[in-house]
N, C-alpha and C positions, 0 to 999 in steps of 0.2 A: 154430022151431029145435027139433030134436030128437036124443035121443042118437045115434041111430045115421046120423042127418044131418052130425054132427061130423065133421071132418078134422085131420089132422097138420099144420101149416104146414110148406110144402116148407121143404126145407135140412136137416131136421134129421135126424141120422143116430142120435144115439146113443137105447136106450132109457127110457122116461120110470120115472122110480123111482115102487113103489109100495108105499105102504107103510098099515100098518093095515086086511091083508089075512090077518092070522093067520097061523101057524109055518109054513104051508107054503110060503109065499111068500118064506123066507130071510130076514123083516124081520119078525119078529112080536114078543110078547111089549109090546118098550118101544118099538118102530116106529122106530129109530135116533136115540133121544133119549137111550138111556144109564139110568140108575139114580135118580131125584128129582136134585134140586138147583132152581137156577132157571131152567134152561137147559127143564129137561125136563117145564116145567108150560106148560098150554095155556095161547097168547097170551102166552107171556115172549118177551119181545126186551129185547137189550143195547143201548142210545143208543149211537152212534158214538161221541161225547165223551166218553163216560161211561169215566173214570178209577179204578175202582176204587175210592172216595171220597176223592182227591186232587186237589185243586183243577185243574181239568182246563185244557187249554189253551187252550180258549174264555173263559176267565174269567180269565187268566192276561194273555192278551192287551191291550194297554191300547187303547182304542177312540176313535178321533179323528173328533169332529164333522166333518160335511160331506166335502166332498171339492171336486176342483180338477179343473176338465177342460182337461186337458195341452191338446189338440189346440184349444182355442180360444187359448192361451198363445202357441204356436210358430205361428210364421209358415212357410207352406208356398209355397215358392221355385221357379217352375217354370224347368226351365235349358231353353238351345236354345243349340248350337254352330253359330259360324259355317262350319265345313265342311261340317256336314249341308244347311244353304243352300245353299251353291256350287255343292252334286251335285243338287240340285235344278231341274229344267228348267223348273219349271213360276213359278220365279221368275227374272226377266228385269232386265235392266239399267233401270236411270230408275225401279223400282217404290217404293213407300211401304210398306213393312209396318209393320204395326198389331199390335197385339194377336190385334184379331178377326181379320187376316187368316192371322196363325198357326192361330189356332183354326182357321180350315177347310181350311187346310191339316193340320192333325193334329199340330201339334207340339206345342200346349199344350191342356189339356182347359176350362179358366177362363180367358174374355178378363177377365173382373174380378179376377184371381188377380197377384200379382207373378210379375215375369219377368226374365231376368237372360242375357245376352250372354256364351258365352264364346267364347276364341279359338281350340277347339283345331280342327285343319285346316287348307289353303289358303283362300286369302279372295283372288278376282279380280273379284269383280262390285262396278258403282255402282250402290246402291240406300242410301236416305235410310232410318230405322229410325226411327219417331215411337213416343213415350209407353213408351216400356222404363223399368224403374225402375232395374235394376240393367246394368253394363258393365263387364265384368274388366279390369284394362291391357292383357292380351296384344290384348283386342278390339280397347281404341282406337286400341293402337298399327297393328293391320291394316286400321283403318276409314278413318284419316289417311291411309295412305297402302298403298296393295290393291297393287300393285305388289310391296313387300318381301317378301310372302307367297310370290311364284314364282319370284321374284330368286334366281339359282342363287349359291350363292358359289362364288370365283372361287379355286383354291387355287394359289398361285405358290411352286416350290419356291424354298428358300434355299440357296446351293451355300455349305456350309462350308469354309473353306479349310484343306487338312491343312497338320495341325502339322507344322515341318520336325524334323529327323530328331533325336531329342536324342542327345549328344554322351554319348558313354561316361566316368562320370569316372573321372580316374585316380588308378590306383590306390596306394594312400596305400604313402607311405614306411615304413619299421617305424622307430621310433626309434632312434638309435645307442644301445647298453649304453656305459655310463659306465665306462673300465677304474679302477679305483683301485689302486696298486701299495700292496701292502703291505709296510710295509716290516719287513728282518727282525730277527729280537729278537736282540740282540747279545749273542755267544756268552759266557759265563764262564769267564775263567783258571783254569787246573785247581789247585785247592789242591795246595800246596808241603808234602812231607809232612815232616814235622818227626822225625829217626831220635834216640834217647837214648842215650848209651852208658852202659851197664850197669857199674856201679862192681865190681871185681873185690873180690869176699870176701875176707878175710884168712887164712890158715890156722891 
């Protein structure tokens, strides 16, 4: 290898900066490192964590022995619905399906994996289902008896009988007013005026 054997890796568009080419090259002098400090001394690098000298988050952090591996913990449940069966041509009436027989049909990836029935879909065929571990009710109830699954229901109206015509009530009497006579205040006799005769003066 040699310099002028060297190439660009395709993609790249923009141009590659160069610097500690002296003034004429627009980057000279401090080569874009700025004025001393620690930034702009050869082989300075700042640690990612490095905090400014404040107990940085790495150390901040409390650190818990060991660890736990979830996916050996939980138990991984493969489903298979009874409708996706049904539409399936390739499973026939009187058959046994198994685990493995799933697996090569493609519906579970692990014949040694749990497996689990549910019921969503129609469900018309008889076939016997060996070594499943798990079975939803809606399943067993379509398993007992495959029929219900396509049993149409049967809706029968109900004729209400109309209410007969209610009776207009009538309408209320207004109370009679109570006349009370009052009775009237009895007049008073006109006083009797009483005349004085004036004693005649003597002369």
């Amino acid at each position: 290898m040699k310099l002028h054997t060297l190439k660009r890796s395709s993609g790249i568009v923009s141009k590659a900066k160069r610097i500690g080419r002296g003034n004429g090259s627009g980057k000279g002098n401090y080569s874009t490192k700025g004025l001393k400090g620690q930034k702009a001394r050869s082989g300075s690098g700042i640690k990612p964590f490095f905090e400014w000298g404040q107990t940085s988050i790495v150390q901040r952090i409390p650190k818990a022995r060991g660890f736990k591996r979830y996916y050996k913990l939980v138990k991984d449940v493969a489903i298979v619905n009874l409708g996706a069966l049904d539409m399936d041509d390739r499973i026939t009436d009187g058959m046994e399906i198994t685990k493995v027989l799933l697996k090569t049909l493609g519906y579970i990836k692990n014949a040694a994996g749990l497996v689990k029935l549910l019921g969503n879909g129609e469900w018309t065929k008889k076939v016997t289902f060996v070594d499943m571990d798990r079975i939803s009710a809606t399943a067993e109830k379509k398993l007992a008896n495959p029929s219900a699954a396509t049993a149409t229901k049967k809706t029968t109206k109900i004729e209400k009988a109309t209410p007969a015509a209610k009776k207009a009530p009538a309408a209320k009497k207004a109370p009679a007013k109570k006349v009370v006579e009052k009775e009237a205040p009895a007049k008073k006799a006109p006083a009797k005026k009483t005349t004085t005769k004036k004693e005649a003066k003597p002369e």
